[in-house]
N, C-alpha and C positions, 0 to 999 in steps of 0.2 A: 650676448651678441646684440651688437643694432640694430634696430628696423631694418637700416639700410642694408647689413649685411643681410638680413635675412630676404629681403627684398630681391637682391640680386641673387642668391641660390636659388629661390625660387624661380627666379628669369634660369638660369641656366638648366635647372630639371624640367621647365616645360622645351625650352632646347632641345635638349638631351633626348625627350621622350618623342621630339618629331623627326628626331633622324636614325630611331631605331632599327628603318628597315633600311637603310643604306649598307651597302657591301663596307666592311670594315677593312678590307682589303686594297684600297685603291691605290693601285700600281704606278707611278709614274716611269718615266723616262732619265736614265741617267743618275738615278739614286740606288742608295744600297737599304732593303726593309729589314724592320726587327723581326725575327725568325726564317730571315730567306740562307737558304743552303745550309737551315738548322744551326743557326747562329745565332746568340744576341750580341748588345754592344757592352763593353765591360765598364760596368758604371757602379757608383753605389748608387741604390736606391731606394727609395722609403719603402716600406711596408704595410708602417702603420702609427698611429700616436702613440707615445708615451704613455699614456692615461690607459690605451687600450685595452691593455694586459698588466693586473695587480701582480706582484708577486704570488707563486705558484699557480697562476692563471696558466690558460693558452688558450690559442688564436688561428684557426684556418685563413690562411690568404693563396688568393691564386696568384702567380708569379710565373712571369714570362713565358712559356707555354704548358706550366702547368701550375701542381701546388705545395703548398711549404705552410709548415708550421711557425709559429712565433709564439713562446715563449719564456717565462722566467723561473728561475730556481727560488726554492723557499726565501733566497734570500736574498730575493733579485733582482738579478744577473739578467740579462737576457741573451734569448740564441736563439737563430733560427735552424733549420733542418727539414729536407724532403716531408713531404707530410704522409708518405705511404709507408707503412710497417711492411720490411721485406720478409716478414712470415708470412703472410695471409691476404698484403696489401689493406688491411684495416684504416681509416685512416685517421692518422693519431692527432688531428686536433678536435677528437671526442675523447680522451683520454686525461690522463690527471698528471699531474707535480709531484714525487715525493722525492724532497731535500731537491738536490742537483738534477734528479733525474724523470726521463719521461717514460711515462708508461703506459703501453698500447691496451687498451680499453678490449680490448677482443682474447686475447691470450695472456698479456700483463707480460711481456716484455720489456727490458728497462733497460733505455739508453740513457750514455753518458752524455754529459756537455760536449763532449768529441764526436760526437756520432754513432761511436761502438756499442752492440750491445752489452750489457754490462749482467743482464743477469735474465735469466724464461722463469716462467713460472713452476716447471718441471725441474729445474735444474739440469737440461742438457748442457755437453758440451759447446762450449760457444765456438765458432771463424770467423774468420776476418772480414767475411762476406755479412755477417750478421751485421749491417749497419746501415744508415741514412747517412745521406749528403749534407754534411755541413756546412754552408756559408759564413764566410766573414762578417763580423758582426759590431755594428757603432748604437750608440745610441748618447743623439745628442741635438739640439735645437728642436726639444722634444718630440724628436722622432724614431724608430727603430728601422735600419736600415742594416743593407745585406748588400755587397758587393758578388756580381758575376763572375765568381773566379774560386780558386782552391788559393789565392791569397790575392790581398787587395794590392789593385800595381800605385795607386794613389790614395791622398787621405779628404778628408772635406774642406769644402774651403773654409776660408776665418770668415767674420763681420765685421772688419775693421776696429775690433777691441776686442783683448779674450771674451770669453766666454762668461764667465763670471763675474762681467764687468756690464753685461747686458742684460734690460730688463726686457721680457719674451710678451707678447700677447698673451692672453690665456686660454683665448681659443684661437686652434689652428684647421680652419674649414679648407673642404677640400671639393675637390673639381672633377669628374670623370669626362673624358674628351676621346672624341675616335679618330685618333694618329696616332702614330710614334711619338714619342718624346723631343726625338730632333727634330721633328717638324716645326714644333712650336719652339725650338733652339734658333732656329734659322729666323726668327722675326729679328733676333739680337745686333744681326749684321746687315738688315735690309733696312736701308734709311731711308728709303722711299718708305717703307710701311709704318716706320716711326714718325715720319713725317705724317703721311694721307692716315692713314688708320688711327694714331694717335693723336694727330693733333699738335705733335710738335714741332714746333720749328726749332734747330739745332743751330748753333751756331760755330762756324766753321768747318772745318773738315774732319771730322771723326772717322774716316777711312783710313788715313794717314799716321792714325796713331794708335792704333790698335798691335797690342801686346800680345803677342802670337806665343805661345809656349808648348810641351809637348804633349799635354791633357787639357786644352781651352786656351781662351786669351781674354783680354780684359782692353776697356778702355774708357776716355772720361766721357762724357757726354753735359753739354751747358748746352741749354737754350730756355725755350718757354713753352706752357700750356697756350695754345690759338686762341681756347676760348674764353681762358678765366685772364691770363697774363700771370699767372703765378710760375718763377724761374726756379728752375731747376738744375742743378749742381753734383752728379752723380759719377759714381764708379762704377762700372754697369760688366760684367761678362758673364761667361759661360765654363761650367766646371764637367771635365768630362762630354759628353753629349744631350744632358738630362737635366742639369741643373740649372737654374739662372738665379745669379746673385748681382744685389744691386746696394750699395751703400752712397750715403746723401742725402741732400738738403733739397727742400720746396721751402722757397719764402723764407729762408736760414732756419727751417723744422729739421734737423739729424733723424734719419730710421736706416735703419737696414732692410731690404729684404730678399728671403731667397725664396724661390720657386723650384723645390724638385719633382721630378716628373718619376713614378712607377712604370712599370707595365703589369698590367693583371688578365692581358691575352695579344697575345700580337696583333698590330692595329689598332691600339688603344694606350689612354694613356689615363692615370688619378696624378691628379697632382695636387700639392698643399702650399697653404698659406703662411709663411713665419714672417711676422713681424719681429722688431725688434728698436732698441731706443737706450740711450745709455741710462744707466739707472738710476732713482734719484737721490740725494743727499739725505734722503731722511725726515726733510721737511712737507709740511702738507702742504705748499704751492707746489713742491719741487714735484710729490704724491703725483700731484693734479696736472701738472705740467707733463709727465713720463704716460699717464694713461691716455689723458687727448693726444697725446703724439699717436700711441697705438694704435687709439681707436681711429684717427684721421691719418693713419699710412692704411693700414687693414682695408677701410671704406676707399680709400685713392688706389690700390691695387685690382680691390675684386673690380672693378670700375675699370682698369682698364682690362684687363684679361679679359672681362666681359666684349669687348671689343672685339675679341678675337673668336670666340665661341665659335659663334654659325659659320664665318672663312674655317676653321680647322674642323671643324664637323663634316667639311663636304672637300675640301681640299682635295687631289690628287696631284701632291708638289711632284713637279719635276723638276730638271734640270736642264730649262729652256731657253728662250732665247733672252739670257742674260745680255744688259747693254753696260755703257760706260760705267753706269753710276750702280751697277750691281756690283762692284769687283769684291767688294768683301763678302759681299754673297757667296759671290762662285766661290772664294778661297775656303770659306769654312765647308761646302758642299764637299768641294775637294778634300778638307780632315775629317770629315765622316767616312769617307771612302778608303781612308787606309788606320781607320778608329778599331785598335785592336777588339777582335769578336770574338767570342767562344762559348760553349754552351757545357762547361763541365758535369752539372746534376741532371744533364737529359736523360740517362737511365731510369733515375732514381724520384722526378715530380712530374712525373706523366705516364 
């Protein structure tokens, strides 16, 4: 990690730590909150890194109002799953891996990759009731992630080249912030704040061309940095209500990057860092050319989120008095508000 990076997490933990006592709750006007009428928004969302959990590890994370397990099989696989053992509510990421399966540290109950129990330590007969919530499960842009639903309605976005075509950062730092995840989605469509807040001036009309679809929209975005003069050439939207993905050039530099946002309590949000850059040919300039890309998208990201930090610490967005040059504003306000919601594992991780 760089000075600089590490420079800036330390600016956002001293942050972080001065707005501990602010109500994590703050309600606006005209918006819909993550947990209101015991709901969330159906997104996939990280968990946690890839490195997190070795094979036959596991992993306690809290998750949208409650918590979930993550991890992998001997030979692994990863999965998530409620984190409460419905015998005794133990909670099973104090518990161990064996082969496929997890087993609750209190009684040794063993669930399958499905959910079901699979076997008690007594050998009682098992039902159908003996089980944890299983989420849908990715792991990929080294991250593990878990969709809100009993099946995922969408899948992740691309980077502008598969997968295996792209060379990743090696470290992906991460951010805890107290909002929703859409909060900090709705900077994507306010060109005032891209403008005043960042620093850029955009050139022409980026309201007008924005690519609305039925889980996010996309659109290009060219201008420049105010204060360096460095031009900017980017593909920029939103996946879901959670993620921000950005692929493009500064100064003809290629990165990608995407921004997803967790929840690990209502009114809060972790989010990560992926960079990415296409891979290099093999040669030691080429080497050297793919890691300065990394390491100078990484340092030009955290740099700007940092931007936002203290405004989304204290925010209470509403849905106010929008003028001419909010309209893409109000329109994505407006796709939150009919953003399929549900809260299927509320039984079962709280």
């Amino acid at each position: 990690m760089t000075a600089h990076v590490r420079d800036l997490e330390d600016m956002f933990n001293g942050q972080q730590a001065a707005v501990e006592l602010l109500d994590r709750r703050r309600h606006g006007r005209g918006v819909t909150y993550e947990g209101q009428d015991d709901q969330f928004s159906q997104n996939w969302y990280p968990l946690c890194r890839s490195t997190d959990v070795a094979a036959g590890g596991v992993l306690g994370r809290n998750f949208l109002d409650g918590r979930v397990v993550v991890y992998r099989s001997e030979d692994g696989i990863p999965n998530v799953v409620s984190a409460y053992c419905p015998h005794n509510g133990a909670d099973l990421s104090i518990g161990k891996v064996a082969g496929d399966r997890l087993v609750c540290a209190f009684h040794h109950w063993e669930f399958g990759m499905d959910g079901k129990c699979a076997r008690t330590a007594t050998n009682d007969p098992l039902t159908g009731a003996m089980r944890v919530f299983r989420y849908p499960v990715q792991e990929r842009f080294g991250l593990i992630w878990a969709f809100n639903g009993e099946e995922a309605l969408y899948d992740l976005p691309d980077l502008g080249f598969p997968d295996e075509e792209l060379a990743f950062h090696a470290e992906i730092p991460h951010l805890d912030l107290l909002a929703d995840p859409w909060v900090f989605m709705c900077n994507t469509t306010d060109f005032n704040h891209i403008n005043i807040v960042h620093g850029i001036e955009i050139e022409g009309d980026a309201t007008n061309d924005i690519d609305w679809h039925e889980y996010g929209y996309n659109y290009n975005l060219k201008g420049r940095f105010r204060e360096t003069g460095a031009a900017i050439e980017y593909k920029v939207g939103i996946h879901g209500n959670n993620i921000f993905y950005q692929m493009g050039s500064v100064n003809g530099r290629w990165f990608a990057f995407l921004y997803p946002c967790g929840i690990h309590r209502p009114g809060t949000l972790r989010s990560y860092f992926v960079i990415a850059t296409q891979k290099s040919d093999g040669t030691p300039e080429d080497d050297k050319r793919v890691q300065e890309t990394l390491d100078f998208a990484q340092a030009l990201e955290i740099a700007v989120v940092d931007q936002d930090v203290e405004i989304l610490n204290t925010i209470r967005f509403t849905r106010g008095m929008l003028t001419r040059s909010d309209k893409a504003l109000g329109r994505f306000v407006d796709y939150l508000k009919t953003f399929p919601r549900a809260h299927p594992g509320a039984d079962y991780i709280r």
